[in-house]
C-alpha positions as CSV (number, residue, x, y, z in Angstrom):
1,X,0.0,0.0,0.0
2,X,1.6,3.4,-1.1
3,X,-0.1,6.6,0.7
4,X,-2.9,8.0,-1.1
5,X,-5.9,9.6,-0.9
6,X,-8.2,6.9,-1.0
7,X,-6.4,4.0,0.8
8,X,-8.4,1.8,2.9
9,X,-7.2,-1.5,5.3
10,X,-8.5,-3.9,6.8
11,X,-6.9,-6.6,9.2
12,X,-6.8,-10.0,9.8
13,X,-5.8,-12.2,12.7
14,X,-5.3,-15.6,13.2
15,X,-8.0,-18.0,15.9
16,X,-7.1,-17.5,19.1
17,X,-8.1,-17.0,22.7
18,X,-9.5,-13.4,22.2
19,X,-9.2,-10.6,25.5
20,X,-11.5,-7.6,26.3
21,X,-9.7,-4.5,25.0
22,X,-10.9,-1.1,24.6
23,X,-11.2,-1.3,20.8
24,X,-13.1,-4.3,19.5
25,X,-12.7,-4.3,15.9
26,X,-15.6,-7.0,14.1
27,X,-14.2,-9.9,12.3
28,X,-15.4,-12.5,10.5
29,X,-14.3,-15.6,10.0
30,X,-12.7,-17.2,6.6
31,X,-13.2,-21.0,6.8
32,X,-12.8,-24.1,4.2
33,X,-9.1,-24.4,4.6
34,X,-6.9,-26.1,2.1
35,X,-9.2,-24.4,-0.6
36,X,-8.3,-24.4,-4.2
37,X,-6.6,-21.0,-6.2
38,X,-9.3,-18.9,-8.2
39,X,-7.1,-20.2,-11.7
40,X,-9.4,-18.0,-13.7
41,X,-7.7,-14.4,-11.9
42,X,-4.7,-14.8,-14.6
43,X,-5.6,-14.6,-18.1
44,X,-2.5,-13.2,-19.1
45,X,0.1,-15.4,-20.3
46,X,3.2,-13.4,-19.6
47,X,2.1,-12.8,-16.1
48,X,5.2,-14.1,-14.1
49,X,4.1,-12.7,-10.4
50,X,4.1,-14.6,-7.1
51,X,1.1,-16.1,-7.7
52,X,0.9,-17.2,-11.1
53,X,-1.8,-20.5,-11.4
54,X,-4.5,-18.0,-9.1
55,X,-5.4,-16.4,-6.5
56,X,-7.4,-17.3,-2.9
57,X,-5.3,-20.2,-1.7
58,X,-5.3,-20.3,2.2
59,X,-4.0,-23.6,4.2
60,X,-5.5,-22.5,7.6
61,X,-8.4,-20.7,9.1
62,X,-8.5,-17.2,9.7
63,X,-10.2,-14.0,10.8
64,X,-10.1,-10.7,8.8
65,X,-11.9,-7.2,9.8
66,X,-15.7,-7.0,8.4
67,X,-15.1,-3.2,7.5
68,X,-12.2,-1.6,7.2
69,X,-10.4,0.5,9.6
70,X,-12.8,3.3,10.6
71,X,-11.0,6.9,11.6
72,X,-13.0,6.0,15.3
73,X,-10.8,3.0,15.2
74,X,-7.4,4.9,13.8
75,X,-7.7,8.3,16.6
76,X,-8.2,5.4,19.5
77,X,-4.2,4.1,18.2
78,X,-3.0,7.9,18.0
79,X,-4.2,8.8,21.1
80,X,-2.9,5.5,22.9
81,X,0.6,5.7,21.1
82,X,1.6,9.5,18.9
83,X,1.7,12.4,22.2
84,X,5.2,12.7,20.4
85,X,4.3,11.1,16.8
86,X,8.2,9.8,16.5
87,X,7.4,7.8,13.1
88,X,4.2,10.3,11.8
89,X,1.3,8.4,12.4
90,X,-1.1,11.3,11.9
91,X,-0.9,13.2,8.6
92,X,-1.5,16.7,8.4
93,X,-4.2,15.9,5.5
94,X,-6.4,14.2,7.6
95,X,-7.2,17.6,9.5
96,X,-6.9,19.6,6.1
97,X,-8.5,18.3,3.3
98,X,-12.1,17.4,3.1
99,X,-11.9,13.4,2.6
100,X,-9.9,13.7,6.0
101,X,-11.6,12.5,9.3
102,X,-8.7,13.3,12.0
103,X,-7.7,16.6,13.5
104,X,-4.8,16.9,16.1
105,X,-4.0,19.7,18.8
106,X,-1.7,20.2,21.4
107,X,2.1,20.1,20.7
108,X,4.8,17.0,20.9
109,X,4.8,15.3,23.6
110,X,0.9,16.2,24.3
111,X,-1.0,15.6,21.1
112,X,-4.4,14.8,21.1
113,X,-6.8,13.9,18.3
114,X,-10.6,14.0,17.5
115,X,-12.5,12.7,15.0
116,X,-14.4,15.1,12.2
117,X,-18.5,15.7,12.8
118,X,-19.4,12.7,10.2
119,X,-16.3,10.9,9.8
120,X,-16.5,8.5,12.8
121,X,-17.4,5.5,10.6
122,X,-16.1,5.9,7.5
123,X,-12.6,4.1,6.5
124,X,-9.1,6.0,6.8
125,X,-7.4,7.3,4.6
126,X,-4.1,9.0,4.3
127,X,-2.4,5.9,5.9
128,X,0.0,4.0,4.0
129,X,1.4,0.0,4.6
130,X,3.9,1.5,7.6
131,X,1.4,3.0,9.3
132,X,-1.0,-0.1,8.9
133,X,1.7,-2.0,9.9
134,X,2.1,-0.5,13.0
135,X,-1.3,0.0,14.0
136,X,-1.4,-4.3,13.8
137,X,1.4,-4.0,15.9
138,X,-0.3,-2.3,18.3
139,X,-3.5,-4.4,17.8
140,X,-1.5,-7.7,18.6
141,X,0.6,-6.0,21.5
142,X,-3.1,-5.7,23.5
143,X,-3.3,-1.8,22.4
144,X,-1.0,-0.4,25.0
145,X,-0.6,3.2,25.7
146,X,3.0,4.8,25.2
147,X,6.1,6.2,23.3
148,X,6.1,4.4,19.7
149,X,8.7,1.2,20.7
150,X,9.0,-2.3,20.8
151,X,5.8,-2.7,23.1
152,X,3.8,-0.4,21.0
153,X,4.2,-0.3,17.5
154,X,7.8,-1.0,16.3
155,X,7.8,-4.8,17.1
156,X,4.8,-7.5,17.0
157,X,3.3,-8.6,13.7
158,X,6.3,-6.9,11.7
159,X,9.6,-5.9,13.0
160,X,10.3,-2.6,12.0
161,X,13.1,-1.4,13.8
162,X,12.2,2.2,14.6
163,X,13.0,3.0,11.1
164,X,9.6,4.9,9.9
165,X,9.7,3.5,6.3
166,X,12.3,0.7,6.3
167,X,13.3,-1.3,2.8
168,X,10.2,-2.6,1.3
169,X,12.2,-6.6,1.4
170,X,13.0,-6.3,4.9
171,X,10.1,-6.5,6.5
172,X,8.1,-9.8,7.1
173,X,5.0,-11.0,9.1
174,X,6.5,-12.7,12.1
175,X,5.7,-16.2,12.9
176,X,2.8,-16.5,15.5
177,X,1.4,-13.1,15.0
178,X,-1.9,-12.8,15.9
179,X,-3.3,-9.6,13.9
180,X,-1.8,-8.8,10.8
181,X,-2.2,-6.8,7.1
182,X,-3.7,-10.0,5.0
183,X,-1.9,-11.0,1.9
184,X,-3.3,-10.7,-1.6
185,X,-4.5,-14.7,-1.0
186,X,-6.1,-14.1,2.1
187,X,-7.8,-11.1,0.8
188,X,-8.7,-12.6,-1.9
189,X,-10.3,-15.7,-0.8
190,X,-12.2,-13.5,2.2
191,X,-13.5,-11.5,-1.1
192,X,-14.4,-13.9,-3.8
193,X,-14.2,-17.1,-2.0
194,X,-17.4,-19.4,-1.3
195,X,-17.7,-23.4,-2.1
196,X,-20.3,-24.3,-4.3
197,X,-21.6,-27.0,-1.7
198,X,-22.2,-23.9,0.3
199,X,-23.9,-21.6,-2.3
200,X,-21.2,-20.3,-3.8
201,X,-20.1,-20.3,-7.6
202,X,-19.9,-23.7,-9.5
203,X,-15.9,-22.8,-9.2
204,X,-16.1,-21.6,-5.5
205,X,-15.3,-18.3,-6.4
206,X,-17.5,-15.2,-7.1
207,X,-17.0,-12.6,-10.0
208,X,-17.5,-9.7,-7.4
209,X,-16.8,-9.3,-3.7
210,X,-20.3,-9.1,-3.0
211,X,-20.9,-13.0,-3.4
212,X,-22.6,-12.6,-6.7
213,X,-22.0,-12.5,-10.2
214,X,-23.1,-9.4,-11.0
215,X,-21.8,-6.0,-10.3
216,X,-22.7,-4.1,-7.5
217,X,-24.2,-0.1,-8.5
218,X,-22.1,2.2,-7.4
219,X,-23.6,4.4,-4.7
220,X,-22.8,9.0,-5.0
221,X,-21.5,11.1,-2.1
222,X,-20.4,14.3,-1.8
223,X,-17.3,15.7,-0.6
224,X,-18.3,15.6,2.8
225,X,-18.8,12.0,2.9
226,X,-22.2,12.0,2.5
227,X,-23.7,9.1,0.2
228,X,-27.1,8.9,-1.1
């Protein structure tokens, strides 16, 4: 994920023994595993990428987020872990553009935030993989409160190192992380995924995320985030 206006995330996490926490983000659960790839997502020949033969293959059960990460969701992680900001969690576009849902006041060391009048719900944007990265951190960590470390947001999930945007191939998902950015499979089979002997597809997979074959209208909104 590269920052951009209209980047969204969601998360995932893997089954375990689940603890009361102030945040509760809503998961669902993606089941059937051992699944077969979606072989009909490459129709280009040439395509030589990481997953050439499909998409949606997933050994093991899982969890992802039902939405995706709301700005409610987002200020609760900035004001648990950026008084200071060391690696920039907030961006200054989220309080000054229109599509933003996140103002901060106070200065370092005693920043605050609060979500925009009609912007509690709606996903984040302005975040890119780093900053996802460490708000999974923090979500498998048990959502401390505190400087932006090991026990906060630089270690968990993803080992960053303190480095705000380290090298793109040096960074991994740890083994035994418990919340984490899905992968283009997992994503995908959470999206498109559903066995036929469960009223899915005849090939298991749907053409749209929206478990049907047909495309979804696209609903209007305005610039203030009203849809209609």
């Amino acid at each position: 994920m590269f920052e951009r206006i209209l980047l969204m995330f969601v998360v995932a996490l893997v089954l375990t023994a689940s603890k009361a926490h102030a945040l509760t983000v809503p998961t669902v659960t993606v089941g059937n595993p051992g699944n077969a790839a979606d072989i009909q997502y490459h129709a280009d020949p040439l395509d030589t990428g990481p997953n050439v033969g499909g998409r949606g293959a997933v050994a093991y059960t899982y969890e992802i987020g039902k939405n995706q990460v709301t700005y409610t969701e987002y200020a609760e992680f900035l004001n648990a872990v950026a008084a200071d900001d060391t690696h920039s969690l907030y961006s200054s576009s989220m309080g000054g553009f229109t599509r933003g849902g996140i103002t901060r006041s106070g200065s370092p060391g005693s920043y605050s935030y609060t979500v925009k009048t009609n912007m509690a719900n709606k996903p984040v944007v302005y975040v890119n993989f780093w900053k996802a990265a460490r708000f999974t951190n923090w979500l498998h960590n048990g959502q401390p409160t505190g400087a932006q470390d090991n026990s906060t947001t630089e270690d968990g999930a993803y080992t960053l190192g303190g480095v705000t945007n380290p090298d793109n191939l040096s960074v991994h998902r740890n083994v035994g992380s418990q919340w984490f950015i899905p992968d283009e499979n997992e994503w995908y089979k959470a999206a498109y995924h559903q066995p036929a002997s469960q009223g899915g597809d005849v090939d298991d997979y749907w053409m749209f995320p929206t478990a049907s074959n047909v495309s979804a209208h696209r609903g209007n909104g305005d610039r203030r985030g009203r849809y209609r």
